[in-house]
PyMOL CGO cylinders between C-alpha atoms (Angstrom):
from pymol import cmd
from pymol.cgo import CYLINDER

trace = [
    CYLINDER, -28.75, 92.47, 33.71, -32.35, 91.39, 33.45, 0.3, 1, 1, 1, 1, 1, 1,
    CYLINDER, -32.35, 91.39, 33.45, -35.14, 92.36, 36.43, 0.3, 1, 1, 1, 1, 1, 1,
    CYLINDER, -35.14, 92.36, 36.43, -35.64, 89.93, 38.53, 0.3, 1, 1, 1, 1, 1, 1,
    CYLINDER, -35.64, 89.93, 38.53, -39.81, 90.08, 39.21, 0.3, 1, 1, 1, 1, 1, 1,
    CYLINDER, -39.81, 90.08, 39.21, -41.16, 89.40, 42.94, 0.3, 1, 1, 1, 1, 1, 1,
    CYLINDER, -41.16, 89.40, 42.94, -44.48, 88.41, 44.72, 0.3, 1, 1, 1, 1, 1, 1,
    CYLINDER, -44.48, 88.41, 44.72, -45.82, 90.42, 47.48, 0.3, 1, 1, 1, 1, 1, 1,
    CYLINDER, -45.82, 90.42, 47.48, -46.49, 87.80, 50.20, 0.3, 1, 1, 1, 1, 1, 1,
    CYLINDER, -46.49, 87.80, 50.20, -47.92, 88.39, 53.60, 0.3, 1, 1, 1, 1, 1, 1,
    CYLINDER, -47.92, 88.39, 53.60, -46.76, 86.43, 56.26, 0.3, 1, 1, 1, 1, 1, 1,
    CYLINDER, -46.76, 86.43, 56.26, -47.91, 87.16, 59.86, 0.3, 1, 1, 1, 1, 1, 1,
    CYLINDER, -47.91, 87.16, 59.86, -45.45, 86.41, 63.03, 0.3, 1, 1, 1, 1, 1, 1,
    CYLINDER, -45.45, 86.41, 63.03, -45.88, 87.13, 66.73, 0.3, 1, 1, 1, 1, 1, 1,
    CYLINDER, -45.88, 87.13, 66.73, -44.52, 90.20, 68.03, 0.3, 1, 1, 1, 1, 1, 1,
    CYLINDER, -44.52, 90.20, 68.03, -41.43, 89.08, 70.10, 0.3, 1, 1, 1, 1, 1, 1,
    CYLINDER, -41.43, 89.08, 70.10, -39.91, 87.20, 66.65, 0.3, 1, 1, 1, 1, 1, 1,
    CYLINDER, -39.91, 87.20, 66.65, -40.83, 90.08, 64.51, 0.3, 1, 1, 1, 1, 1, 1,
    CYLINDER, -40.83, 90.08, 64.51, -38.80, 92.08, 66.37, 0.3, 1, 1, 1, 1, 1, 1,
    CYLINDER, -38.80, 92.08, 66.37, -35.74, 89.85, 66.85, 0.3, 1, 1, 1, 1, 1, 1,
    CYLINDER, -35.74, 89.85, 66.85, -35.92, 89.32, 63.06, 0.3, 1, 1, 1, 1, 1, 1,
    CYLINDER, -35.92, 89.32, 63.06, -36.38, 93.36, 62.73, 0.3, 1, 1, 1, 1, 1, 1,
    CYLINDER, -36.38, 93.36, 62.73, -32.90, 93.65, 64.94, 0.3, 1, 1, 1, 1, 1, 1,
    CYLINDER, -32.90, 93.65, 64.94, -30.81, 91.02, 63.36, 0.3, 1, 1, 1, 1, 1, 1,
    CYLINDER, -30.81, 91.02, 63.36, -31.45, 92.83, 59.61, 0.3, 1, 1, 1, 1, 1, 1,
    CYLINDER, -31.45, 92.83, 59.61, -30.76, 96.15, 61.53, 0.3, 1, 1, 1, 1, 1, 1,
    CYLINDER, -30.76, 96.15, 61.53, -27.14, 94.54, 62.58, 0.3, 1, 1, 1, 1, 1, 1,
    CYLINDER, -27.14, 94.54, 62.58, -26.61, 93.14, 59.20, 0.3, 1, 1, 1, 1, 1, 1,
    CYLINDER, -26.61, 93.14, 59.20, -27.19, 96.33, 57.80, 0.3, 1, 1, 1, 1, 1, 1,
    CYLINDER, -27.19, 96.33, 57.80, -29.89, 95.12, 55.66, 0.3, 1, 1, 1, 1, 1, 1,
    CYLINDER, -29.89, 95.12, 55.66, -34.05, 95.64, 55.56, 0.3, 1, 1, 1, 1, 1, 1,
    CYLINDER, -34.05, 95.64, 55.56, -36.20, 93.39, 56.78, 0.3, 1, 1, 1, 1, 1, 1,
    CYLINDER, -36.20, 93.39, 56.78, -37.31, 92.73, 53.63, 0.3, 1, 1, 1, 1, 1, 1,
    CYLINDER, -37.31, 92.73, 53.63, -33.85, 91.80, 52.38, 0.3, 1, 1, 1, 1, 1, 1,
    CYLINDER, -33.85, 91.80, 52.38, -33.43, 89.96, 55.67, 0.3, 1, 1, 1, 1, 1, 1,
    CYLINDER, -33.43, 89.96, 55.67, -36.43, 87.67, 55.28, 0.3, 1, 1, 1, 1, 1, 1,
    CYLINDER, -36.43, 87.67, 55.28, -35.45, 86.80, 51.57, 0.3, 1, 1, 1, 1, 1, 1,
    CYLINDER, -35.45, 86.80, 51.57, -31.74, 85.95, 52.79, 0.3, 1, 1, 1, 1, 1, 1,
    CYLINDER, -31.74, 85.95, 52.79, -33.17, 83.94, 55.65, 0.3, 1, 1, 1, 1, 1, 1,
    CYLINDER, -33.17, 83.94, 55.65, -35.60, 81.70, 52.99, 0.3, 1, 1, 1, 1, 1, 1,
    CYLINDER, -35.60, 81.70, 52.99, -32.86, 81.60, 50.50, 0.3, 1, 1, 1, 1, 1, 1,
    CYLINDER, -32.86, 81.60, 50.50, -30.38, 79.75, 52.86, 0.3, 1, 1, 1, 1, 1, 1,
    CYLINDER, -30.38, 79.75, 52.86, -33.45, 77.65, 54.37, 0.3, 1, 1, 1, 1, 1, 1,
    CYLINDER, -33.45, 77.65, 54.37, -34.56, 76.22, 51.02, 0.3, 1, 1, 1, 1, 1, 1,
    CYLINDER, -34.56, 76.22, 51.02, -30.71, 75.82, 49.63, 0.3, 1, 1, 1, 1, 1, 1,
    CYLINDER, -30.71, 75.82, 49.63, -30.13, 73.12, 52.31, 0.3, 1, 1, 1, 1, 1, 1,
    CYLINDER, -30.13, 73.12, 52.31, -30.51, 69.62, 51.03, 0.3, 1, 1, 1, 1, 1, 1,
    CYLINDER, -30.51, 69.62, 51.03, -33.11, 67.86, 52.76, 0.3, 1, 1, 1, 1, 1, 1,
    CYLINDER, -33.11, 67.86, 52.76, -32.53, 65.06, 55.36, 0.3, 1, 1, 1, 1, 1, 1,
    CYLINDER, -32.53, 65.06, 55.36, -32.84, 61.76, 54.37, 0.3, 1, 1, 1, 1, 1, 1,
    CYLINDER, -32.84, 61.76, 54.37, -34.08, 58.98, 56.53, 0.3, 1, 1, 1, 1, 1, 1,
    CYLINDER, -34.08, 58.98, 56.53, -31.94, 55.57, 56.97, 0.3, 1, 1, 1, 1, 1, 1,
    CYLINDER, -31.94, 55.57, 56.97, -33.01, 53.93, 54.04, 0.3, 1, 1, 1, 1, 1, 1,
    CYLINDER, -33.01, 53.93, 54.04, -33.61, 56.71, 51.79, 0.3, 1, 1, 1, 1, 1, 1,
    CYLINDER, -33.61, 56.71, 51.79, -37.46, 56.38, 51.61, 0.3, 1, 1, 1, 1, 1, 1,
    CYLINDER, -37.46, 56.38, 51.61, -39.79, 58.33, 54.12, 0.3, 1, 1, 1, 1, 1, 1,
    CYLINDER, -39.79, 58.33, 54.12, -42.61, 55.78, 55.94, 0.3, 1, 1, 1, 1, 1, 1,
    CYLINDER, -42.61, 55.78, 55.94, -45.14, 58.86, 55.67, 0.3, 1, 1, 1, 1, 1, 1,
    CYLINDER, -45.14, 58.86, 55.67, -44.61, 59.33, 51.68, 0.3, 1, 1, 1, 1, 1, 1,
    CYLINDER, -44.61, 59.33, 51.68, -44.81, 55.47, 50.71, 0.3, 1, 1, 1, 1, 1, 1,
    CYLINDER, -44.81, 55.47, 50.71, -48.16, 54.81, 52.72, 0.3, 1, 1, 1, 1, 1, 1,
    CYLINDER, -48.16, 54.81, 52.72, -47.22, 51.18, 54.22, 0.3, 1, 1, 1, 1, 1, 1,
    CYLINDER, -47.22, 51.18, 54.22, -47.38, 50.11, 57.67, 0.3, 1, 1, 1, 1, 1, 1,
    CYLINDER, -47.38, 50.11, 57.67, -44.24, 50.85, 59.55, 0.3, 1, 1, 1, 1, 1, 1,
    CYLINDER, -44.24, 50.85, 59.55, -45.60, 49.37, 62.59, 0.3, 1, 1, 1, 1, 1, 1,
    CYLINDER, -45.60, 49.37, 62.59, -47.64, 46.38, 63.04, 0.3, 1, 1, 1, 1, 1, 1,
    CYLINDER, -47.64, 46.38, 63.04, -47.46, 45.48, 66.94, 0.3, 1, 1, 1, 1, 1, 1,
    CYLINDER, -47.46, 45.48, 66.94, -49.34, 47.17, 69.69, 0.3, 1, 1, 1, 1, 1, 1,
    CYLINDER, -49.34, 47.17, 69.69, -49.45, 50.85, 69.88, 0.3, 1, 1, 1, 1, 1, 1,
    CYLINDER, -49.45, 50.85, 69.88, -47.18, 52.82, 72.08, 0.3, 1, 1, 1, 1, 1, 1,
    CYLINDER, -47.18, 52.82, 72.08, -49.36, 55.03, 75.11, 0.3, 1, 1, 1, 1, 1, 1,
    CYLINDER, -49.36, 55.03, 75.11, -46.70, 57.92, 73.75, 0.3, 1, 1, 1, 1, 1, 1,
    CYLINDER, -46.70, 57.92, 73.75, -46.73, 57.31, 69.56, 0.3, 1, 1, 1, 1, 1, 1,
    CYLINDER, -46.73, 57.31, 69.56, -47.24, 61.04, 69.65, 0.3, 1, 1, 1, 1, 1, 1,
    CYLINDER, -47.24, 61.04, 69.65, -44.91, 62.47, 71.53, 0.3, 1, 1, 1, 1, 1, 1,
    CYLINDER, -44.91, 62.47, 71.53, -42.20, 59.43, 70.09, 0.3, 1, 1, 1, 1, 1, 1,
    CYLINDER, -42.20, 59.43, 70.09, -42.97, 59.15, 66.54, 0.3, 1, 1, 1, 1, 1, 1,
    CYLINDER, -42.97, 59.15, 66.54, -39.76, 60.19, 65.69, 0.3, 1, 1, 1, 1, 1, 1,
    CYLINDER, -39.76, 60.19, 65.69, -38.12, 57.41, 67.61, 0.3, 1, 1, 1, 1, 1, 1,
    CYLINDER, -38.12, 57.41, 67.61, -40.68, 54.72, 66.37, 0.3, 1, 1, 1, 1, 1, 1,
    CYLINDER, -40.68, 54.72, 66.37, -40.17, 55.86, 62.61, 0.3, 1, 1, 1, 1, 1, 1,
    CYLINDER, -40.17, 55.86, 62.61, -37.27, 56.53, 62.13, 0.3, 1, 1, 1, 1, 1, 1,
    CYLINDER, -37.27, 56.53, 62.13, -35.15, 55.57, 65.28, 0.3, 1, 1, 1, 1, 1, 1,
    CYLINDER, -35.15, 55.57, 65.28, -34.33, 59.11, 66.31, 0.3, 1, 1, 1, 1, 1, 1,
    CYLINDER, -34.33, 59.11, 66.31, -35.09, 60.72, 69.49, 0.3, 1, 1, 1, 1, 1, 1,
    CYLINDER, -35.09, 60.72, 69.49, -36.76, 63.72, 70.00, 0.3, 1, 1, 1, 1, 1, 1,
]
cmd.load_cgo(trace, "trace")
């Protein structure tokens, strides 16, 4: 079986989320190390969501909106994009 090579990569997290992570590899029995690879692996496996439509507003760079702005675009982008709520 060949050797699978690795990066050493640094990631910094606050304390309380550190340790939760820490705890959950404890209870699977695994490192933390192990635990944070597992966790990525399953993250990046998942197929991402599409939109309606297929095409994301914020990757084609055309207007998506051409009437008056909203006082709360920010908070509500989702809902003016893509006609999701928050």
């Amino acid at each position: 079986m060949a050797r699978q090579t690795t990066d050493r990569t640094t990631v910094v997290l606050p304390p309380k989320l550190k340790q939760r992570a820490t705890a959950c590899a404890r209870r699977k029995g695994v490192s933390f190390s192990e635990f944070v690879r597992q966790v990525l692996q399953e993250a990046v496996s998942r197929a991402p969501a599409k939109p309606a439509g297929g095409r994301d507003p914020f990757w084609t760079n055309v207007p998506v909106y051409d009437g008056p702005v909203p006082s709360d675009l920010s908070v509500n982008h989702d809902k003016y994009l893509y006609d999701e709520e928050p």
